[in-house]
N, C-alpha and C positions, 0 to 999 in steps of 0.2 A: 372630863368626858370619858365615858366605859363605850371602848372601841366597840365590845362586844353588840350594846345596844344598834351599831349600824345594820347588823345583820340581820338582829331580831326584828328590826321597825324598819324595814326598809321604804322608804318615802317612793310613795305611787302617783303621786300629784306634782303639779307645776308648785306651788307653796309647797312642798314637802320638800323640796329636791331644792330649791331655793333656800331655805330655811336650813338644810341639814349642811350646803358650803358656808352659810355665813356662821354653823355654828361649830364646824371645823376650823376654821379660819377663826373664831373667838378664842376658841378654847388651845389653840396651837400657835397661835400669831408671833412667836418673837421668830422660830425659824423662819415664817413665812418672810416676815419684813425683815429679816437676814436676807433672803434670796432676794428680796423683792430689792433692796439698797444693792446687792451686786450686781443686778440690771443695771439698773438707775448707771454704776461706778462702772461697772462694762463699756455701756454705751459711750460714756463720756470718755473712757480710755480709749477706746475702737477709734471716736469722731475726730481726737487728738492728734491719734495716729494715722488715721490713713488722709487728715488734715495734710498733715507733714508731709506725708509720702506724696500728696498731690502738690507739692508746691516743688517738692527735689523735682518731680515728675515733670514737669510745667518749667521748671528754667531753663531749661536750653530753650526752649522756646517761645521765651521773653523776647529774646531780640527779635524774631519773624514778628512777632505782634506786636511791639514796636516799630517797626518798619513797615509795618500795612499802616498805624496809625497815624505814622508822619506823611506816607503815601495821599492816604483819605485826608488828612488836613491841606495837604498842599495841591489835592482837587478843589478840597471845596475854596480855597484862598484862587483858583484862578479860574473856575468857573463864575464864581462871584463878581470876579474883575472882569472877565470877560462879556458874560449877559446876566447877570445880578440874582443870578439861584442857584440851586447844586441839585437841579435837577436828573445832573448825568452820574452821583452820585451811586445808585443803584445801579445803572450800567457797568461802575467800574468795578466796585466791589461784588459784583453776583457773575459779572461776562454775557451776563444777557439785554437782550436790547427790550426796553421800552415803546410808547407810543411813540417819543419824541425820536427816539432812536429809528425807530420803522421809517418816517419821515425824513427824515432824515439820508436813509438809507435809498426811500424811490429818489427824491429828489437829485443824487448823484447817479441814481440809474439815467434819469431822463437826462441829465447832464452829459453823462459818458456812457453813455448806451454802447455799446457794442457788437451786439449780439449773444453778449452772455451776461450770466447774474454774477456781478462782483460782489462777494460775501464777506472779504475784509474791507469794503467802503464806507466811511464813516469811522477806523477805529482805530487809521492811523494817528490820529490825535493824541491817542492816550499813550504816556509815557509809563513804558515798562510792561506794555501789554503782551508779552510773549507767553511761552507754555510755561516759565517758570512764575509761579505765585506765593507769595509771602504764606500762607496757608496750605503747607505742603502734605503729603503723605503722612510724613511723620506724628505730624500734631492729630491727625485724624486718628491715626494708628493708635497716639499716646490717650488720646482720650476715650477712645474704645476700651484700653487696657485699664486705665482709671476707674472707671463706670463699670466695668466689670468687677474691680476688685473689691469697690464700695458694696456692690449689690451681696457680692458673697460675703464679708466679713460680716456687715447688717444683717443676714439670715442665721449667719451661723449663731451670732452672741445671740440671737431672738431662739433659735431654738436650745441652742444649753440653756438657756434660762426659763425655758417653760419647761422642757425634761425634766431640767433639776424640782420644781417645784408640782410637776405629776409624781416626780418620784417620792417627794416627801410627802404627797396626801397617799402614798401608796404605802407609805410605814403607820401613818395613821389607820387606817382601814386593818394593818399587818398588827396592830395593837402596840406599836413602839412611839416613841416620841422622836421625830423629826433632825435627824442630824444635817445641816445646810452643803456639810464637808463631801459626805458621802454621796449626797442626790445631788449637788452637783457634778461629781465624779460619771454616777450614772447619766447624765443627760451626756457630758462629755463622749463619751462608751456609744452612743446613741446617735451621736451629733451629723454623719452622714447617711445612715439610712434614714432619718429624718429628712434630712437635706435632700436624697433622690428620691423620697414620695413626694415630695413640694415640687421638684423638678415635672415627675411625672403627672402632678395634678394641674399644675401651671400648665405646661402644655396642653394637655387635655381639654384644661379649660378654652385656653387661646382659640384652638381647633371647634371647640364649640360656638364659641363667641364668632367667629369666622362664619361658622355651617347655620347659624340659626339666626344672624344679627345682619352682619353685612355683605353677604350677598346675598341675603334676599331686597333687602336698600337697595344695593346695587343696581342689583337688577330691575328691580321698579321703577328706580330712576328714568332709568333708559328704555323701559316700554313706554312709562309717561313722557318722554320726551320724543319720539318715535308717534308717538298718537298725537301731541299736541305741535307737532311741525308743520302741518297744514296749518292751522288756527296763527301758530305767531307769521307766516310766511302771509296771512290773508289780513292781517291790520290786527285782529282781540289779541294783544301781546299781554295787556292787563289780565283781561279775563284766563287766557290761557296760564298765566304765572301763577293766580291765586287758585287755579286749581291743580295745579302742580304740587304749590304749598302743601293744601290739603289731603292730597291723596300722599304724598310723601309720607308728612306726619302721623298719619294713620296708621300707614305700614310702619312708621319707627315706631312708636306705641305698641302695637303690636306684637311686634318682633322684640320689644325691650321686654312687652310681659313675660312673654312666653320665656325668654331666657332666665327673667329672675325666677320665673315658677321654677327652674330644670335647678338654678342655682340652689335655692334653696333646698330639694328636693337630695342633691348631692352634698350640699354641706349637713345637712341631717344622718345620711345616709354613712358618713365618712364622722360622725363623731367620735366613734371609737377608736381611728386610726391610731392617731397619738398611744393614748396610753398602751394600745394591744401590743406598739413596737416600746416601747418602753418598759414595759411589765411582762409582758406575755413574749417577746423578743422575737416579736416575729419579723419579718423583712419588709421592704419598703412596697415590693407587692403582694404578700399576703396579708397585710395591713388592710390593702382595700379589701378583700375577700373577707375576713376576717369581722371588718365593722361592718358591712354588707350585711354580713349571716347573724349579725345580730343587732342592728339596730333597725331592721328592714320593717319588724310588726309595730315600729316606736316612733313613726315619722313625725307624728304629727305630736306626740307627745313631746319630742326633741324642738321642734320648731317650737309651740307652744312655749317651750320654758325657756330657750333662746331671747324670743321677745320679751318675755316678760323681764328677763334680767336684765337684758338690755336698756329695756324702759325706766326699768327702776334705777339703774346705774346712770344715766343720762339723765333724769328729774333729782336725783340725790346731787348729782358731782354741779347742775347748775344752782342750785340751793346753797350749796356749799363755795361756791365761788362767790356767786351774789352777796352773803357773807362774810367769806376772806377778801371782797376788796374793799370792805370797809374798814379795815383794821389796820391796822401799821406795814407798813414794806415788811419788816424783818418776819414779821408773824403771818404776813399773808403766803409771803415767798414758803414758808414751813409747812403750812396750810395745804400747801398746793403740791408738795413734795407728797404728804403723807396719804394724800388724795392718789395721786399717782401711784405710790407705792401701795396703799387698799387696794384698788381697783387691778394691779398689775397681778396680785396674786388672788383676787377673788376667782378672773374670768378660769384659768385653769383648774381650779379646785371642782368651780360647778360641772365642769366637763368629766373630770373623775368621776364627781359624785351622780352624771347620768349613764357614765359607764357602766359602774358598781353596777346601779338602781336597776338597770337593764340585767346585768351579768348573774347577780342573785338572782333575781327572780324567774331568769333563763334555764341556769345553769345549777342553780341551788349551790356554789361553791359555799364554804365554811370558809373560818378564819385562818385556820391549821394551814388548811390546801392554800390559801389565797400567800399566805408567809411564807411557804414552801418554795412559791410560785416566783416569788421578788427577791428570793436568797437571803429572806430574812426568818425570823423564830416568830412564836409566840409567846408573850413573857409568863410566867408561870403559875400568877394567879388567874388571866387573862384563860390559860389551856384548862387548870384546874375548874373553870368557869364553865368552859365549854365542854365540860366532859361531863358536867351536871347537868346542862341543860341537853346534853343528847341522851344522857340516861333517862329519862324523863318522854321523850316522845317518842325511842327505841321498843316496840313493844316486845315483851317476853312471849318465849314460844313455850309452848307446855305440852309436856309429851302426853297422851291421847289415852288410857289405858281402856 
């Protein structure tokens, strides 16, 4: 594949820009599926590990969870015996009272009424009911700290490993062949400012999803229930529910569209992010500024070929199952590896290649500036190439006499 050729033919179409990853990805595939397997052997070392650490993590407080479970069985063994269900089950394990509980609780009001509300009545019963609980601080604490650790380790190997393989469709474009050692090194190099654009988009998002989704629900909720309090207080308890239902689900609908349209709108709008901090080294917030100022005139062309790959990746990969599960274990199980690992390095490459696709035709870069650009060269017959074909469209000036 002549690097060169990307420049020249830059792909303007959904099929053009589709067609030119999958033929990046043909003509470079063994790096790819090098990165693409150190995923795959990441993950599996990452899941390993912090398996482990969840388990050292979690033994001191083996014994507390066993002691809640001897607790909970030696309820339900005497509730059983007692009145033949474990319906106080939930009372003991949650501390909060049920219907049966409620009932429970007037009934000894009107028994020992006194003039006040006795609020530990009814729960002397329970043995070991005081403030201390097998379910302490600690294990809340341990598990907050777990679930945090998971969440970061899972982002980071997911962004070294998409880094690494922008940065090797970025030596392709640079006119070099793909070394897996180095673009991983580069995602590495990358791996936190990656990390606090995902931070700051995630938030961002959360805060939208918040402002545009559920309080507006919210709030609906509760005008319709507010307007329909008369109606269930007057007997249409039916009629007033199903039309609660309805105007509910309208406004979710609603409020759901509206947010995919803004989603969508931002994940097009943010295509460039990635690679600008990757190649172009810019920071985690001039990354947004940066794919902004230039994917801004391409929305709909970014959407557009978004779906379409996604469509065609989704009708290919069930074809191809459908397929591998009619074959043997050992060849289906390989099937499904190599399936994984295409698909794992297709999805970044087409992002490059709507980077580029934008960037040339923006920008008019060359190959020289774009290798310059990533700390790499151009190889020499690749420059001697490009020095013919700008001679060539350079016109000559001729002095006037």
């Amino acid at each position: 594949m002549d690097s060169a050729n990307l420049y020249h033919h830059v792909p303007v179409s959904v099929c053009g820009v589709i067609a030119q990853a999958f033929a990046i990805f043909g003509a470079h595939w063994k790096p790819f599926v090098v990165l693409s397997g150190f995923t795959l052997v990441t993950m599996f070392v990452t899941f390993f590990v912090l398996g482990l650490i969840t388990a050292v993590a979690f033994a001191g407080q083996f014994s507390q969870l066993s002691q809640l479970i001897q607790l909970i069985n030696q309820k339900i063994t005497d509730t059983n015996q007692q009145s033949g269900g474990g319906r106080h089950l939930l009372d003991y394990t949650t501390r909060f009272s049920g219907a049966s509980r409620l009932l429970q609780y007037y009934n000894n009001e009107e028994e020992d009424y006194d003039g006040n509300y006795n609020s530990d009545s009814g729960r002397d019963s329970y043995p070991d009911s005081d403030a201390s609980s097998p379910i302490g601080i600690s294990l809340i604490g341990t598990m907050l700290a777990v679930s945090f650790l998971w969440i970061l380790a899972i982002h980071l190997v997911l962004i070294l490993c998409s880094g690494a393989i922008v940065h090797a469709v970025a030596e392709v474009y640079a006119g070099n062949t793909p070394v897996p050692r180095s673009s991983i090194k580069r995602g590495w190099e990358k791996k936190w400012t990656v990390f606090g654009y995902q931070i700051i988009l995630g938030s961002s998002i959360f805060m939208l999803f918040v402002v545009t989704f559920m309080l507006p629900v919210f709030f609906d909720i509760q005008y319709v229930l507010n307007l329909a309090e008369g109606d269930l207080e007057s007997g249409n308890f039916i009629e007033s529910v199903n039309v609660i239902y309805i105007r509910v689900f309208k406004v979710v609908m609603i409020t759901g569209l509206v947010f995919f349209i803004i989603m969508v709108i931002i994940r097009s709008l943010l295509q460039a992010a990635v690679p600008a901090m990757i190649v172009e080294h810019k920071s985690a917030t001039d990354a947004f500024k940066r794919s902004f100022k230039l994917c801004k005139k391409y929305i709909c062309f970014i959407f557009c070929t978004n779906f379409c790959f996604q469509f065609i990746m989704f009708v290919g990969i069930v074809i191809v199952n459908l397929i591998l599960d009619k074959l043997p274990s050992f060849f289906s199980v390989i099937g499904h590896l190599a399936t994984n690992v295409i698909s794992t390095s297709i999805s970044p490459i087409l992002c490059f290649v709507l980077y580029m696709s934008m960037r040339i035709r923006e920008e008019h870069i060359s190959q020289e500036e774009f290798a310059h650009e990533i700390g790499s060269s151009v190889p020499f017959a690749n420059e001697v190439e490009l020095m013919t074909s700008n001679e060539t469209y350079i016109p000559v000036k001729k002095d006037i006499v």
